[in-house]
N, CA, C and O atoms as a GROMACS GRO file, in nm:
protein
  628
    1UNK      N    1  15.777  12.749  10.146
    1UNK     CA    2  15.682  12.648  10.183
    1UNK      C    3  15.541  12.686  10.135
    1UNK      O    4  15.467  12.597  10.093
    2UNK      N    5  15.497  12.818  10.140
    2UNK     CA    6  15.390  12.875  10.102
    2UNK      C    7  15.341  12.892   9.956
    2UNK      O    8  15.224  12.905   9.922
    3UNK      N    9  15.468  12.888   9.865
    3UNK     CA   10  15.467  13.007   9.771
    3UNK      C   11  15.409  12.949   9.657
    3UNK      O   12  15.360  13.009   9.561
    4UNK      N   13  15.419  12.813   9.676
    4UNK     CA   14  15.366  12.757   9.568
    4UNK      C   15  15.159  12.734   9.582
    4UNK      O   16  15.088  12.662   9.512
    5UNK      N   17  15.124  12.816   9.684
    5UNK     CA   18  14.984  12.816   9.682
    5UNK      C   19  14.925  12.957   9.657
    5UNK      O   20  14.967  13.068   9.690
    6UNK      N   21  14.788  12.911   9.572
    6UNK     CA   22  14.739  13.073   9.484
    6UNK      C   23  14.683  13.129   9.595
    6UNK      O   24  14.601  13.073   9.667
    7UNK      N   25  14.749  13.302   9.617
    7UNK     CA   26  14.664  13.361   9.740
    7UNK      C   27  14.590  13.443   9.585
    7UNK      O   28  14.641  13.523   9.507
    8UNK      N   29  14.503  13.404   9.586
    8UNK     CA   30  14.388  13.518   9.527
    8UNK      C   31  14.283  13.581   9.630
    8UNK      O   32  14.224  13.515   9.715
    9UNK      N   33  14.273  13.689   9.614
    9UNK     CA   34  14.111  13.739   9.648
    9UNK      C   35  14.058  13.806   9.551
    9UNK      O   36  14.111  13.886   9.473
   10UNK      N   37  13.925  13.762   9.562
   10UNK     CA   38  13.794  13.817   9.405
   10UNK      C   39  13.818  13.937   9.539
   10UNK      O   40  13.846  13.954   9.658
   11UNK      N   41  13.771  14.014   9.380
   11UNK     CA   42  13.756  14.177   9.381
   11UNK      C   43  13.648  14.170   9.422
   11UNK      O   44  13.643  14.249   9.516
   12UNK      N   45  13.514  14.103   9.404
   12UNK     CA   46  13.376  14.144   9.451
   12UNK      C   47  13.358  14.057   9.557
   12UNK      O   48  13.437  13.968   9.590
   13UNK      N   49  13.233  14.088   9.621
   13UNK     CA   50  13.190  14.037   9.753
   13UNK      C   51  13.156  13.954   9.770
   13UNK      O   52  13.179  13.912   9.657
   14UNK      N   53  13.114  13.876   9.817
   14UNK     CA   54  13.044  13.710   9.856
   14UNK      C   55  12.830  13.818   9.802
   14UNK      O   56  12.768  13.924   9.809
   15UNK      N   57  12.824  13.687   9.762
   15UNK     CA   58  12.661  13.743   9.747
   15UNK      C   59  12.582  13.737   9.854
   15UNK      O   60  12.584  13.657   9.948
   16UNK      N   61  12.513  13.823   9.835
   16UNK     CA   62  12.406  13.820   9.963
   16UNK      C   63  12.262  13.726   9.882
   16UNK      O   64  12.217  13.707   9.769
   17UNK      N   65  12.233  13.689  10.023
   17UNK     CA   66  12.126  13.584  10.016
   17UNK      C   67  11.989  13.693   9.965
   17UNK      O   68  11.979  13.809  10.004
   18UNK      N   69  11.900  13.631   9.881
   18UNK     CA   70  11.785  13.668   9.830
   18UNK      C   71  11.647  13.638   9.927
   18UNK      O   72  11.540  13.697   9.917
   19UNK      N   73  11.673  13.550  10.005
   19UNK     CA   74  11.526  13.497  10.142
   19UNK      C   75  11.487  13.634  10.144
   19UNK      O   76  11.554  13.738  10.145
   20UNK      N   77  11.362  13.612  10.145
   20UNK     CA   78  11.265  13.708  10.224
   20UNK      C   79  11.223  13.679  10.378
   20UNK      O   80  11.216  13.571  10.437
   21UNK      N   81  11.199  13.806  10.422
   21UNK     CA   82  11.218  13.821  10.575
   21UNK      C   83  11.103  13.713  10.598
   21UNK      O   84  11.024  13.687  10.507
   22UNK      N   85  11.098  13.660  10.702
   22UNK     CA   86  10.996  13.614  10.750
   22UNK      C   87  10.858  13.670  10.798
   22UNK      O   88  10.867  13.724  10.908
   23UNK      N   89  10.732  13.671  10.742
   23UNK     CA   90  10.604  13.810  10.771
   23UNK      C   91  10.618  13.738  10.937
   23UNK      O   92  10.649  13.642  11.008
   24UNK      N   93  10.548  13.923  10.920
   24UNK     CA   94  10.548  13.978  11.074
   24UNK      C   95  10.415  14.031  11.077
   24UNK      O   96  10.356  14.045  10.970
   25UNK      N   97  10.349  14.068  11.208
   25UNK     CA   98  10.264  14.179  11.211
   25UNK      C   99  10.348  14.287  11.275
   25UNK      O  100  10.436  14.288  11.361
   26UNK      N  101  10.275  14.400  11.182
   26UNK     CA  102  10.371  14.534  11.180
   26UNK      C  103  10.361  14.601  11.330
   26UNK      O  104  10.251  14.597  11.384
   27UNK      N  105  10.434  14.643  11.377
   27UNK     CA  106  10.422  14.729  11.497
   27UNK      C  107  10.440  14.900  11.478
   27UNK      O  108  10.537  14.951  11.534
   28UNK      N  109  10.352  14.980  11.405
   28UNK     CA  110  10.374  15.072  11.401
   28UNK      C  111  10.377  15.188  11.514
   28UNK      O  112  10.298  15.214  11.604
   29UNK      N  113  10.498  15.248  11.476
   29UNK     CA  114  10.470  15.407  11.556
   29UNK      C  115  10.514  15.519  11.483
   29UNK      O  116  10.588  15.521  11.385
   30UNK      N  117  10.456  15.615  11.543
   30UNK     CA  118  10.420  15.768  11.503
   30UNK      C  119  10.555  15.812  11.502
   30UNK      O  120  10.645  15.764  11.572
   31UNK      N  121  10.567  15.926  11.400
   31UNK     CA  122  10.692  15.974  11.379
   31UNK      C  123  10.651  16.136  11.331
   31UNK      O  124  10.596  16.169  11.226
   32UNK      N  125  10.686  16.206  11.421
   32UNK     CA  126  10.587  16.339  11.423
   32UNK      C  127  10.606  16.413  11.216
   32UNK      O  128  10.506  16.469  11.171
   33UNK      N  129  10.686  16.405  11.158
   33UNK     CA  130  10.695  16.465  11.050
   33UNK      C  131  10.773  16.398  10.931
   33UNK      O  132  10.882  16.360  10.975
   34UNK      N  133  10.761  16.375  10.826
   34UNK     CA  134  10.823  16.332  10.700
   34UNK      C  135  10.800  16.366  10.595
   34UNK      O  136  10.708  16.324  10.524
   35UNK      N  137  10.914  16.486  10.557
   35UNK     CA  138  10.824  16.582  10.419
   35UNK      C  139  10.702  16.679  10.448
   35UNK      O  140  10.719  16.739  10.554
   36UNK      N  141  10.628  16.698  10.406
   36UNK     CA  142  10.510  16.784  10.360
   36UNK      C  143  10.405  16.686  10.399
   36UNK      O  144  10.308  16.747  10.444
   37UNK      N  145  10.387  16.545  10.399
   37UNK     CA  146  10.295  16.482  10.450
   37UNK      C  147  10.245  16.526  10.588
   37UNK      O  148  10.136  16.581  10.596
   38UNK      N  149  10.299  16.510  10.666
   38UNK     CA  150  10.274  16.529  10.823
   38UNK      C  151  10.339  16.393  10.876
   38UNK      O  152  10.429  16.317  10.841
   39UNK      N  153  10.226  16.405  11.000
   39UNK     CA  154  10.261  16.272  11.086
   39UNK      C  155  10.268  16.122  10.994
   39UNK      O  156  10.181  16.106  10.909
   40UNK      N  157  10.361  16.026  11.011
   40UNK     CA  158  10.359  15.949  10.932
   40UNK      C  159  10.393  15.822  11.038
   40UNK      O  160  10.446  15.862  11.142
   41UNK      N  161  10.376  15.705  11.032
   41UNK     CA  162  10.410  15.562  11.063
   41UNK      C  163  10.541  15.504  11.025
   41UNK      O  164  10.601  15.525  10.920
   42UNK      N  165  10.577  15.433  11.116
   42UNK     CA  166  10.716  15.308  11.114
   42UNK      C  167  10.707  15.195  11.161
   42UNK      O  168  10.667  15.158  11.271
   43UNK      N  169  10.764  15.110  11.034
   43UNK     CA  170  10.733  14.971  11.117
   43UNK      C  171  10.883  14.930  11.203
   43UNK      O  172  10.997  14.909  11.162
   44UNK      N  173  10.814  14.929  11.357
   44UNK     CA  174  10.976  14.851  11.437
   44UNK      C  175  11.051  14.770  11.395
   44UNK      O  176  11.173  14.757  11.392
   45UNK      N  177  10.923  14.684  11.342
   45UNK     CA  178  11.013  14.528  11.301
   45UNK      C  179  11.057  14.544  11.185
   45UNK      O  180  11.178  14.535  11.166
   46UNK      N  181  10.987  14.565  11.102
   46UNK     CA  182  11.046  14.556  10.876
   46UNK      C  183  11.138  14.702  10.896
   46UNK      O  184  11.217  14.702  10.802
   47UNK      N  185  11.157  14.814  10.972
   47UNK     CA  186  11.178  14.963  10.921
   47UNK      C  187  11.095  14.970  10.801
   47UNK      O  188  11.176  14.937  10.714
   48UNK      N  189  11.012  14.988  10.756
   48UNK     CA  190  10.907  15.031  10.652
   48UNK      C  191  10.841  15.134  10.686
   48UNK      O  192  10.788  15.127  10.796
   49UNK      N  193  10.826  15.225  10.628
   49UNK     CA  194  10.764  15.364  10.618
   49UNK      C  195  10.574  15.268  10.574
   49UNK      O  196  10.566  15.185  10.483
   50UNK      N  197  10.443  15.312  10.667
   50UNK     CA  198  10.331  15.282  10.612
   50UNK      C  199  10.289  15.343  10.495
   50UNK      O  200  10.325  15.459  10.474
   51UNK      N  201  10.208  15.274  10.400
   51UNK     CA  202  10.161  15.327  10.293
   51UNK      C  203  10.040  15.335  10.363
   51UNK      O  204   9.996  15.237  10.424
   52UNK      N  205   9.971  15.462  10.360
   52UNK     CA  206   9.796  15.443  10.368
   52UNK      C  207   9.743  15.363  10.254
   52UNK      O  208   9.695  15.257  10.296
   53UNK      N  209   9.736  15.374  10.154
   53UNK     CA  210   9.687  15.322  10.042
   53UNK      C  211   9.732  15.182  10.037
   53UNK      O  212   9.631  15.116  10.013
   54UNK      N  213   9.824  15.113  10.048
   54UNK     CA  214   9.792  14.994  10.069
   54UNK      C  215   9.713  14.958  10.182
   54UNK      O  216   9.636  14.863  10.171
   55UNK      N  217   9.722  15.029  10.305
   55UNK     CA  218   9.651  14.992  10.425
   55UNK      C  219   9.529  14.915  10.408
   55UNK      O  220   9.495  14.802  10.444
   56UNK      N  221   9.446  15.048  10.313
   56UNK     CA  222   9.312  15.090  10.301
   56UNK      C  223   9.281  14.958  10.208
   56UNK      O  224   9.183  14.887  10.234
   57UNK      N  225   9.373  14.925  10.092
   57UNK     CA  226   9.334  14.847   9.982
   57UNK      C  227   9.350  14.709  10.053
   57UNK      O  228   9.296  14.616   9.993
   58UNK      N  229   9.422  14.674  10.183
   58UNK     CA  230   9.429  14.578  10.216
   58UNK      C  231   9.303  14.545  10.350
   58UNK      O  232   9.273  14.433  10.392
   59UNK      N  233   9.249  14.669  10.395
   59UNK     CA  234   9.119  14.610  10.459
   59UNK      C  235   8.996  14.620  10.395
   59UNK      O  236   8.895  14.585  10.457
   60UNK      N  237   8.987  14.664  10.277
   60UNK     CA  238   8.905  14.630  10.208
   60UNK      C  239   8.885  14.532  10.148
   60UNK      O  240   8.771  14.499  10.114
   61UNK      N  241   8.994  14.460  10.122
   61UNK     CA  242   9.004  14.319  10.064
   61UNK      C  243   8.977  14.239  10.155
   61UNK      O  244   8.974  14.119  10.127
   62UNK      N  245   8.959  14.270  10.247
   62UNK     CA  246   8.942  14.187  10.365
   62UNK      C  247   8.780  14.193  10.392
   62UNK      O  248   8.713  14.098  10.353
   63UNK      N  249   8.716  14.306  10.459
   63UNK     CA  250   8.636  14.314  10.428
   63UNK      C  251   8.521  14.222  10.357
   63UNK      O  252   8.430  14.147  10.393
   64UNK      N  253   8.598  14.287  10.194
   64UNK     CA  254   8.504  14.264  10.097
   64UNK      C  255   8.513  14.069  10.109
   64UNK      O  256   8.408  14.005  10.114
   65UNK      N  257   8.614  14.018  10.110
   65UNK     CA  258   8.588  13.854  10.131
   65UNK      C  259   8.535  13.808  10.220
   65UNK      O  260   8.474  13.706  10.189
   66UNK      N  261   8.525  13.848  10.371
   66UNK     CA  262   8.434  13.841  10.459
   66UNK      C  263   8.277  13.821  10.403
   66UNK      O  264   8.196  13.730  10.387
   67UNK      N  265   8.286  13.960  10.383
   67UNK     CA  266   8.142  13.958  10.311
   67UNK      C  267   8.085  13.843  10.176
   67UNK      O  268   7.970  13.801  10.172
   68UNK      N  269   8.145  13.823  10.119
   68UNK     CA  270   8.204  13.741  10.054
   68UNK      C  271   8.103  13.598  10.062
   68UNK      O  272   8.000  13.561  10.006
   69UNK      N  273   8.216  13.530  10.190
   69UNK     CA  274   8.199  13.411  10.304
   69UNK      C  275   8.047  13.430  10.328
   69UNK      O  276   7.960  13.368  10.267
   70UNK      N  277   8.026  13.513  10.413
   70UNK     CA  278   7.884  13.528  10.485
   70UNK      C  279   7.757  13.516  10.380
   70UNK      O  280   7.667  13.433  10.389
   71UNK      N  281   7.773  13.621  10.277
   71UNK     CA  282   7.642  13.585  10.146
   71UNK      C  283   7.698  13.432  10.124
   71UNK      O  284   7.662  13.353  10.211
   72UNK      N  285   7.760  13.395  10.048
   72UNK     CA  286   7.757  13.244  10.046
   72UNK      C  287   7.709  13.124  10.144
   72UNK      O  288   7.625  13.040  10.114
   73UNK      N  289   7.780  13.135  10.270
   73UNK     CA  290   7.778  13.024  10.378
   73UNK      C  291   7.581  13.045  10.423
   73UNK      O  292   7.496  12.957  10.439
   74UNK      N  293   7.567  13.179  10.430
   74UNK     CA  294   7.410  13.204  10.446
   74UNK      C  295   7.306  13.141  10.340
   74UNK      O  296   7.209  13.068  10.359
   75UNK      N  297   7.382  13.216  10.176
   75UNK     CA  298   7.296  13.158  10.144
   75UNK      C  299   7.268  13.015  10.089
   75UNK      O  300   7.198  12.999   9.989
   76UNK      N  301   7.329  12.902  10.162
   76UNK     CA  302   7.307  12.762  10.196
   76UNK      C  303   7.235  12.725  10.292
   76UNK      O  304   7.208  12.608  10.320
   77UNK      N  305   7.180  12.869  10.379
   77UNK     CA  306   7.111  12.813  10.495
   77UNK      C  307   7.200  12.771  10.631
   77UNK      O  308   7.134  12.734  10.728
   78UNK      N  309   7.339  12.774  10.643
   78UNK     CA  310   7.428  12.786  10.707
   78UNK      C  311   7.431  12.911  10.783
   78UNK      O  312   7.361  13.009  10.759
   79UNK      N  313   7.506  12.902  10.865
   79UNK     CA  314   7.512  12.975  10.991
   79UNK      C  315   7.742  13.010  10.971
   79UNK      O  316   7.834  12.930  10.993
   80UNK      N  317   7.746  13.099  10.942
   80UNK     CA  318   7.828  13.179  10.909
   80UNK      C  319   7.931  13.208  11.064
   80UNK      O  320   7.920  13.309  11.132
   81UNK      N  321   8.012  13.112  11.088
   81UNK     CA  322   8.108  13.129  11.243
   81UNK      C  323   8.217  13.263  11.224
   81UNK      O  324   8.277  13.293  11.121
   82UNK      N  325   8.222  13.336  11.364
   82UNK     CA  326   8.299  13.434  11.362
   82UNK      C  327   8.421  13.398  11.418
   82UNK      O  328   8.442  13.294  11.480
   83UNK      N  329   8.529  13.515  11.388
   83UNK     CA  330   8.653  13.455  11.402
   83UNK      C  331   8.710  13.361  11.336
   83UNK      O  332   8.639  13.290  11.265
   84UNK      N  333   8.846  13.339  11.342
   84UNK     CA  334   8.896  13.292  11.252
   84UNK      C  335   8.933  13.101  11.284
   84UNK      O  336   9.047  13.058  11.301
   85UNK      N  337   8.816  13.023  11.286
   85UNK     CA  338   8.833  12.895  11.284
   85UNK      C  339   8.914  12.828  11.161
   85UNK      O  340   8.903  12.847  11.040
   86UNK      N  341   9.014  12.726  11.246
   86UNK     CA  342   9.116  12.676  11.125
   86UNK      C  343   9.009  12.571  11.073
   86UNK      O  344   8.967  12.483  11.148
   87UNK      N  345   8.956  12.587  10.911
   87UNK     CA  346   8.897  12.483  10.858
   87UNK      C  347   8.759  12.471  10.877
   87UNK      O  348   8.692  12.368  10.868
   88UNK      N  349   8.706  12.636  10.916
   88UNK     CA  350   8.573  12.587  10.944
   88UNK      C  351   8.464  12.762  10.929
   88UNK      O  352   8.435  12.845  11.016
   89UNK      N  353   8.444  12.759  10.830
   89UNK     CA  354   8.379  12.913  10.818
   89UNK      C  355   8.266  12.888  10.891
   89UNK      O  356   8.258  12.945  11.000
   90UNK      N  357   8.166  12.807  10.852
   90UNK     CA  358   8.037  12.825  10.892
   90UNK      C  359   7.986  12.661  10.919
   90UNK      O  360   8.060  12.564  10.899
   91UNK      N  361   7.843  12.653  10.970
   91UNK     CA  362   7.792  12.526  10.986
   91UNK      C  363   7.674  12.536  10.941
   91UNK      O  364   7.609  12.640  10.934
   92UNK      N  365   7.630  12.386  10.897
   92UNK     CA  366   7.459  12.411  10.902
   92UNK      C  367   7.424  12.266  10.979
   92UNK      O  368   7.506  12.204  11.047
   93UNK      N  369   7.277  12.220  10.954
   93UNK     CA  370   7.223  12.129  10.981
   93UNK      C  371   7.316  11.955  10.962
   93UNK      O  372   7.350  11.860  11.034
   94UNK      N  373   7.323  12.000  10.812
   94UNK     CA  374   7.433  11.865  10.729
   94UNK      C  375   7.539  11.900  10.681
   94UNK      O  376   7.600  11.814  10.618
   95UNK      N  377   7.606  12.049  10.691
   95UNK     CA  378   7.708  12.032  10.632
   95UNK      C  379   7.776  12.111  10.695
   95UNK      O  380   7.719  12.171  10.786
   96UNK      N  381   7.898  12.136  10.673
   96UNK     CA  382   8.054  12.210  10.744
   96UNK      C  383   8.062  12.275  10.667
   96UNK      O  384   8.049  12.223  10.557
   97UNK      N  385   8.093  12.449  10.669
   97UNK     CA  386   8.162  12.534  10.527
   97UNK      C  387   8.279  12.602  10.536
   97UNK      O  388   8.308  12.685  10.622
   98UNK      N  389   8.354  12.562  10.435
   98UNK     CA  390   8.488  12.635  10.443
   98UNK      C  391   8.468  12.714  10.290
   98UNK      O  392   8.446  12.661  10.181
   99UNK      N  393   8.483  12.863  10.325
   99UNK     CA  394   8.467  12.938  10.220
   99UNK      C  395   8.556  13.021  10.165
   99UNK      O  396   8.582  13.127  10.222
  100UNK      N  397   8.639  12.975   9.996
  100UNK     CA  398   8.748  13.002   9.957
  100UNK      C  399   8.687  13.155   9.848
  100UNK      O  400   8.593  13.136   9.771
  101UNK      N  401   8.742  13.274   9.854
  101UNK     CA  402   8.746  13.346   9.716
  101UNK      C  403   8.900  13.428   9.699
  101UNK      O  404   8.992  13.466   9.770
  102UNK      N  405   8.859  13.426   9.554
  102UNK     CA  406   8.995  13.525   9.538
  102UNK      C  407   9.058  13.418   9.458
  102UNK      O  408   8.993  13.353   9.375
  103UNK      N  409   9.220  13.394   9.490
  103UNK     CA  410   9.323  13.329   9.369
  103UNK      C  411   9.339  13.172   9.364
  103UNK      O  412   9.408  13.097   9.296
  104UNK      N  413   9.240  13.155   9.472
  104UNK     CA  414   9.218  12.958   9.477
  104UNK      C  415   9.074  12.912   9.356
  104UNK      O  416   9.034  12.798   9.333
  105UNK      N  417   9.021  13.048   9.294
  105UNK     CA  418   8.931  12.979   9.234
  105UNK      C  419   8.986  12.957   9.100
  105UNK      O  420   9.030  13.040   9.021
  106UNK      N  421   8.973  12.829   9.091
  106UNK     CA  422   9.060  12.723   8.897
  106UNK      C  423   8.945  12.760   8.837
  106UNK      O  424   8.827  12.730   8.854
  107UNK      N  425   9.018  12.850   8.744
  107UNK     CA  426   8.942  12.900   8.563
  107UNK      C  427   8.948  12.743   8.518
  107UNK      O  428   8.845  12.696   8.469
  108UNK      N  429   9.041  12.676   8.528
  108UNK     CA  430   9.052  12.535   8.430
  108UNK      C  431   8.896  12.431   8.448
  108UNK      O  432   8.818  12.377   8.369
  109UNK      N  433   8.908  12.442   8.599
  109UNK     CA  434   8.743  12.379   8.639
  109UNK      C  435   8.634  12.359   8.621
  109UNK      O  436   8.563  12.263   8.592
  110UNK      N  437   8.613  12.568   8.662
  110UNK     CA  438   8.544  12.629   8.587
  110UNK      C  439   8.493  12.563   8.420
  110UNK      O  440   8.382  12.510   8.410
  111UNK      N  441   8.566  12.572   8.322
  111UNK     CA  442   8.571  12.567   8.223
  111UNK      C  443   8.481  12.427   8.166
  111UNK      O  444   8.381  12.414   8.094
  112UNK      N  445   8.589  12.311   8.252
  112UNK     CA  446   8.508  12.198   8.204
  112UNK      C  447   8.422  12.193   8.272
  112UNK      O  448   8.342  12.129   8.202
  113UNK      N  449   8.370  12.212   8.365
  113UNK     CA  450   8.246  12.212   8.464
  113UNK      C  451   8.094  12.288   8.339
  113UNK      O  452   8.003  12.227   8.285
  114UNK      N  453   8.129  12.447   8.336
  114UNK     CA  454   8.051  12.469   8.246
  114UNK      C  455   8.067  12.412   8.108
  114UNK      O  456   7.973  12.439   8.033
  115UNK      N  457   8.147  12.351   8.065
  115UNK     CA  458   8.121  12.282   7.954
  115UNK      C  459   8.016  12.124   7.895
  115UNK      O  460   7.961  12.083   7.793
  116UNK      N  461   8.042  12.075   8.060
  116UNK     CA  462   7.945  11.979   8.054
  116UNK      C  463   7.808  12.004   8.024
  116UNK      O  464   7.735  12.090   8.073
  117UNK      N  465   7.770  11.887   7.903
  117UNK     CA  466   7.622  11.951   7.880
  117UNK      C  467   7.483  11.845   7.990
  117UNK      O  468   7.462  11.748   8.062
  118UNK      N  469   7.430  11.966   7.920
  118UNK     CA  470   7.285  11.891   8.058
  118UNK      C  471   7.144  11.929   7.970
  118UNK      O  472   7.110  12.020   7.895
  119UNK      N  473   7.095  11.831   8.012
  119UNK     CA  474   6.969  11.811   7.942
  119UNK      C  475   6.818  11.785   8.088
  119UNK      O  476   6.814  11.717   8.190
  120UNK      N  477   6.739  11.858   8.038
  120UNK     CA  478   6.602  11.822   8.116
  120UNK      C  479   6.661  11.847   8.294
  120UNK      O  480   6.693  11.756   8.370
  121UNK      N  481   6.660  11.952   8.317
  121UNK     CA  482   6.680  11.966   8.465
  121UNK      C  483   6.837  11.917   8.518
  121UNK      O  484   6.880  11.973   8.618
  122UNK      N  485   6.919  11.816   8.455
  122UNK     CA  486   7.025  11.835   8.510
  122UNK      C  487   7.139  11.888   8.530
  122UNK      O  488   7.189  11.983   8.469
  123UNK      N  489   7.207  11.796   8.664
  123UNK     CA  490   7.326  11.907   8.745
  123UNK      C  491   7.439  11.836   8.651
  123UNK      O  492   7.451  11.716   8.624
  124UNK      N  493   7.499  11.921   8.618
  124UNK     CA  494   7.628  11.934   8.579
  124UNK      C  495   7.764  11.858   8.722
  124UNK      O  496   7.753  11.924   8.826
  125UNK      N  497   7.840  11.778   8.730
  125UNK     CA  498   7.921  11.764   8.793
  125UNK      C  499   8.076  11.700   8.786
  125UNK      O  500   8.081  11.593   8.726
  126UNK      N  501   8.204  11.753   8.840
  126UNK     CA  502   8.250  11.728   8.762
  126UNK      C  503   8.334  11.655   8.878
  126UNK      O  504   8.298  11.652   8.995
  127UNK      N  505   8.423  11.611   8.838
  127UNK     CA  506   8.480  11.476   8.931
  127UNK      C  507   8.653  11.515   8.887
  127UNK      O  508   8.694  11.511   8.771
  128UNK      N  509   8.731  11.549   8.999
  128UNK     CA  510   8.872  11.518   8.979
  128UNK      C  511   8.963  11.437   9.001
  128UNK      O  512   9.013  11.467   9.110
  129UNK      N  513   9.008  11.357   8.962
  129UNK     CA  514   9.086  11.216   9.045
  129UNK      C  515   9.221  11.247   9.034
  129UNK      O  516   9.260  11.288   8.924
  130UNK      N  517   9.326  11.232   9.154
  130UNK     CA  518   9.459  11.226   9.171
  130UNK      C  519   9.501  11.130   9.163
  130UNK      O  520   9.457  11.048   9.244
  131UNK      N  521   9.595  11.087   9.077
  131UNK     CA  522   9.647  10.937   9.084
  131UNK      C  523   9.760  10.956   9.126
  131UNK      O  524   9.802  11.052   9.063
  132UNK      N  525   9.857  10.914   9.213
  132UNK     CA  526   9.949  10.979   9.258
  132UNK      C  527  10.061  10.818   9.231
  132UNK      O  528  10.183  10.822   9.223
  133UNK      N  529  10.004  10.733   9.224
  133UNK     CA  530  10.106  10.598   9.147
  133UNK      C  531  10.067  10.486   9.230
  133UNK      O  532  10.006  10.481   9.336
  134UNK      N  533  10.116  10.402   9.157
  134UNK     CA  534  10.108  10.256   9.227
  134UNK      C  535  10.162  10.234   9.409
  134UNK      O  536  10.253  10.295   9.466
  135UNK      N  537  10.115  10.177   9.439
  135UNK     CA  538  10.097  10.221   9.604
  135UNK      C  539  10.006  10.318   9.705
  135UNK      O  540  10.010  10.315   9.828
  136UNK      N  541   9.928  10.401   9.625
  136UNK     CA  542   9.890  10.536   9.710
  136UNK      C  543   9.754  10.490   9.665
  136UNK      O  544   9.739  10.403   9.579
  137UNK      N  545   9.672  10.541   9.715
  137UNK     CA  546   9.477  10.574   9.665
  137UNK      C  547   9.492  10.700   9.621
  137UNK      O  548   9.550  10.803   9.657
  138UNK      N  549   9.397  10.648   9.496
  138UNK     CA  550   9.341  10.762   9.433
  138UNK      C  551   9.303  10.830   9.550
  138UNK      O  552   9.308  10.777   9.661
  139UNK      N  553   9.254  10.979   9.524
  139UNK     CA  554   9.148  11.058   9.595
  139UNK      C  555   9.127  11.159   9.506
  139UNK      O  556   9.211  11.240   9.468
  140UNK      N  557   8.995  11.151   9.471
  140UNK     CA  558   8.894  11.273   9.383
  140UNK      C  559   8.815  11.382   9.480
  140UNK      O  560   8.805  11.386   9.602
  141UNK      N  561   8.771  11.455   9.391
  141UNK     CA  562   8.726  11.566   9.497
  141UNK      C  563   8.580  11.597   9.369
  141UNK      O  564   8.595  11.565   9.251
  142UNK      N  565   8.453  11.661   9.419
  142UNK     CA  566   8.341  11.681   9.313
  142UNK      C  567   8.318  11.848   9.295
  142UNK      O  568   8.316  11.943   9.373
  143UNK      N  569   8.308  11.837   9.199
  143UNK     CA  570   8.279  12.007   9.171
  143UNK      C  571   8.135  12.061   9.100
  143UNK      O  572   8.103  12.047   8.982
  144UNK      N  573   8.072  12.113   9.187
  144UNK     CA  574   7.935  12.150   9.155
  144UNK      C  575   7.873  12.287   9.174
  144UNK      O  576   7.877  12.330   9.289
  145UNK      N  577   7.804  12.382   9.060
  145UNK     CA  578   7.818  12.485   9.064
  145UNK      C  579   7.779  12.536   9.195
  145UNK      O  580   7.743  12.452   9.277
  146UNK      N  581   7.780  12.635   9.223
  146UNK     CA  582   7.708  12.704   9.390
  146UNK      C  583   7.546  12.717   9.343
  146UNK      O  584   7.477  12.683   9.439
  147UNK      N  585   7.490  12.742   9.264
  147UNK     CA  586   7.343  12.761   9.236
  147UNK      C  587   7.291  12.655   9.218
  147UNK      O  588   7.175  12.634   9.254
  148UNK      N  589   7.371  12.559   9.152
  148UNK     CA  590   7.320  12.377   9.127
  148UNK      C  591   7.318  12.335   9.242
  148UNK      O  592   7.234  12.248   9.267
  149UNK      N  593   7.402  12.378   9.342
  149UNK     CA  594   7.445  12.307   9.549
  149UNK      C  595   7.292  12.375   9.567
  149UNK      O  596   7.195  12.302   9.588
  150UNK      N  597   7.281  12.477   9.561
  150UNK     CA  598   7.165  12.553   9.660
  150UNK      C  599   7.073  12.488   9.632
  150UNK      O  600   7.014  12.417   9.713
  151UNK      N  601   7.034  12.503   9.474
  151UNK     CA  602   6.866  12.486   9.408
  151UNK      C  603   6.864  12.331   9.500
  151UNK      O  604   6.770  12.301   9.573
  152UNK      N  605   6.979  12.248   9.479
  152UNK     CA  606   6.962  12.040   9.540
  152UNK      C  607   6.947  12.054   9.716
  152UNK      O  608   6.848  12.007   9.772
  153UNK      N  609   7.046  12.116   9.784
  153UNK     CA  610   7.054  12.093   9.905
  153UNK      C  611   7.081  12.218   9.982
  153UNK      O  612   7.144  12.228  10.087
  154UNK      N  613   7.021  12.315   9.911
  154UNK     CA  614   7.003  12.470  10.013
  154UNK      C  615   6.971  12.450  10.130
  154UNK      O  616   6.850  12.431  10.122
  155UNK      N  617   7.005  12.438  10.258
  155UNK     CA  618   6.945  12.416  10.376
  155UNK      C  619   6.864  12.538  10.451
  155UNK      O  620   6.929  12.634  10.492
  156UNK      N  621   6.749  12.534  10.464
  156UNK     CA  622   6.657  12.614  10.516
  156UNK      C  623   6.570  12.728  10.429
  156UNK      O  624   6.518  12.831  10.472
  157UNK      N  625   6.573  12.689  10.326
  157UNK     CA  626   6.518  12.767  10.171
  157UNK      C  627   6.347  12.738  10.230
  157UNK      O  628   6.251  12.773  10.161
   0.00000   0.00000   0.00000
């Protein structure tokens, strides 16, 4: 009754899934010795051995964009908010600041932005429009250098 059905089994295993874990914040603890280093760190949750050197390279990056935020949002004359507000670095008089650096800034922008020419005092600006198709609204967004924003509408200069 059976015999006429293929019993095969593959020689290799079913594949394992490629997902990455879901981030965590690390919960480290002390682990009195590892090697010649000394005292060293474990993460509970990942099992990951700490790197100092990334540690270090990762609060400095931090840091350094902080700092970052604050010379900028200040120097608009803005008032620079602490902690981490969703959507809202700093305030001023007329305006709201949300302050991006690092891998959100577009070289492409950039590019045509400084490419626009200007004559006798003017601002350069550059205009992006999404057309997303028949049915939807456009929505553009304006792009204007940070020294062209200050010199027009620096608040408290």
């Amino acid at each position: 009754m059976t015999d006429d059905l293929p019993l095969h089994y593959p020689d290799e295993a079913p594949a394992m899934s490629t997902a990455k874990p879901k981030p965590h914040r690390h919960r480290w603890a002390a682990y009195p010795l590892r090697g010649d280093d000394g005292p060293q760190e474990w993460c509970d949750s990942c099992h990951r051995w700490r790197d100092p050197v990334a540690s270090r390279k990762g609060r400095n990056n931090k840091k350094r964009g902080g700092a970052i935020q604050r010379k900028r949002i200040e120097g608009l004359g803005g008032r620079n908010l602490a902690g981490n507000n969703p959507n809202l670095d700093g305030i001023g008089a007329l305006f709201a600041y949300e302050s991006k650096s690092g891998g959100s800034f577009s070289e492409r922008y950039w590019r045509w932005l400084s490419g626009i020419p200007r004559h006798a005092g003017q601002v350069g600006v550059l205009i992006v429009t999404e057309t997303p198709g028949r049915g939807h609204k456009a929505r553009s967004i304006v792009v204007v250098d940070y020294d062209d924003w200050r010199d027009l509408h620096g608040e408290g200069e």
